[in-house]
C-alpha distance (Angstrom), angle and dihedral (degrees) to the residues before:
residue distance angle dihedral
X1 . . .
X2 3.87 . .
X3 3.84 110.1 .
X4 3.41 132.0 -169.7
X5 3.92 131.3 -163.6
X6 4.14 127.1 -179.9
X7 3.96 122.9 177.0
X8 3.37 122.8 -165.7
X9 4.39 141.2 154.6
X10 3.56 116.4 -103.8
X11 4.14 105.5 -164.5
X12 3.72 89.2 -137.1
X13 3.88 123.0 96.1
X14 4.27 107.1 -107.3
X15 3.93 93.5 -104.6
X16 3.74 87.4 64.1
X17 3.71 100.5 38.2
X18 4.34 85.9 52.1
X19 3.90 88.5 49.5
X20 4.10 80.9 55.6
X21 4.13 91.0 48.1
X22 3.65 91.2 45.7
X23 3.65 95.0 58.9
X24 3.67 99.8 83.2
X25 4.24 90.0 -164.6
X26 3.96 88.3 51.3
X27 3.97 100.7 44.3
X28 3.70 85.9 42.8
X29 3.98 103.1 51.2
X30 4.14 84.7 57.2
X31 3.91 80.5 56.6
X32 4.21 105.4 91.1
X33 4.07 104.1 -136.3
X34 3.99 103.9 25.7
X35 4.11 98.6 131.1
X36 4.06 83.6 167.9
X37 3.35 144.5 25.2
X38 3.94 122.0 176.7
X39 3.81 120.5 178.7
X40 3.42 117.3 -145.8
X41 3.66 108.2 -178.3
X42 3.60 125.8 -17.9
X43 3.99 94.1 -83.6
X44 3.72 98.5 43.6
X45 3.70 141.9 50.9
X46 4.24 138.2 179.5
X47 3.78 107.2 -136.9
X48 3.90 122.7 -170.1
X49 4.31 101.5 -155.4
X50 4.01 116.9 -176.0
X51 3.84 109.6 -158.5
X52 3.93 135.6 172.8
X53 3.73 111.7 -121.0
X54 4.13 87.5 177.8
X55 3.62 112.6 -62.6
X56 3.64 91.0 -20.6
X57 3.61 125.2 99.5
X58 3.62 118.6 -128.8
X59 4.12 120.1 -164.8
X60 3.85 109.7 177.2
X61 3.89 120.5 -179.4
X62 3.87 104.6 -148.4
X63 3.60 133.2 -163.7
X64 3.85 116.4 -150.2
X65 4.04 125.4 -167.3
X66 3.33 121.7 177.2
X67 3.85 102.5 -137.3
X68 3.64 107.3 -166.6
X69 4.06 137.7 -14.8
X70 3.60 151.2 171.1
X71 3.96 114.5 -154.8
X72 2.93 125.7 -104.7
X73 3.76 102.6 0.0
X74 3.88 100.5 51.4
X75 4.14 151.8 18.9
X76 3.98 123.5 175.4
X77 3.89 106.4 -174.1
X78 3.96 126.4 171.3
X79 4.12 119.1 -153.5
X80 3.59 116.9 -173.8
X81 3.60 133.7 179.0
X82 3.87 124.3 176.8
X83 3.63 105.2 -56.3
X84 3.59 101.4 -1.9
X85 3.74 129.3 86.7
X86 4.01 126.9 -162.0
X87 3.26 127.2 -165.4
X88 4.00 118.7 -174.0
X89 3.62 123.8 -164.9
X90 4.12 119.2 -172.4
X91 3.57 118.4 -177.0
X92 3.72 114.2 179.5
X93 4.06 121.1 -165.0
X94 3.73 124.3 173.4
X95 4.23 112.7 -115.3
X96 3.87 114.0 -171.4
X97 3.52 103.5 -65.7
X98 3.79 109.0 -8.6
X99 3.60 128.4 31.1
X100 4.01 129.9 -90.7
């Protein structure tokens, strides 16, 4: 399974940065392709995401759950659409000022 991983310093302490992942309408307008984003209870969300594969247009509807976490330090969440699972892994750790 293809897997991707990105670090990077936020220059916010990690209670503020979780507040940000929280938000399900924040996180998601930093994520290219979200045209919708409908929360359905505080653990899950329907997502409508519009991506090129090519020429080809590529609408999936998505249906994210955050399974477990432990503010601020740490959010597993699984979206899946038909055919596709996504697993997403955030792992928060203070770093001088801001968080990493």
């Amino acid at each position: 399974m293809p897997e991707r991983r990105t670090d990077f310093t936020v220059n916010a302490p990690p209670w503020e940065v979780w507040a940000f992942v929280r938000d399900v309408h924040a996180l998601c307008s930093c994520i290219p392709g979200v045209e919708r984003v409908e929360p359905l209870d505080d653990r899950t969300a329907e997502l409508t995401v519009k991506e090129k594969i090519g020429v080809v247009p590529l609408v999936l509807a998505l249906k994210a759950r955050i399974d477990s976490e432990d503010p601020p330090h740490s959010l597993r969440a699984v979206a899946t659409a038909e055919h596709l699972t996504m697993e997403i892994d955030v792992a928060l750790h203070e770093s001088g000022p801001g968080t990493r």
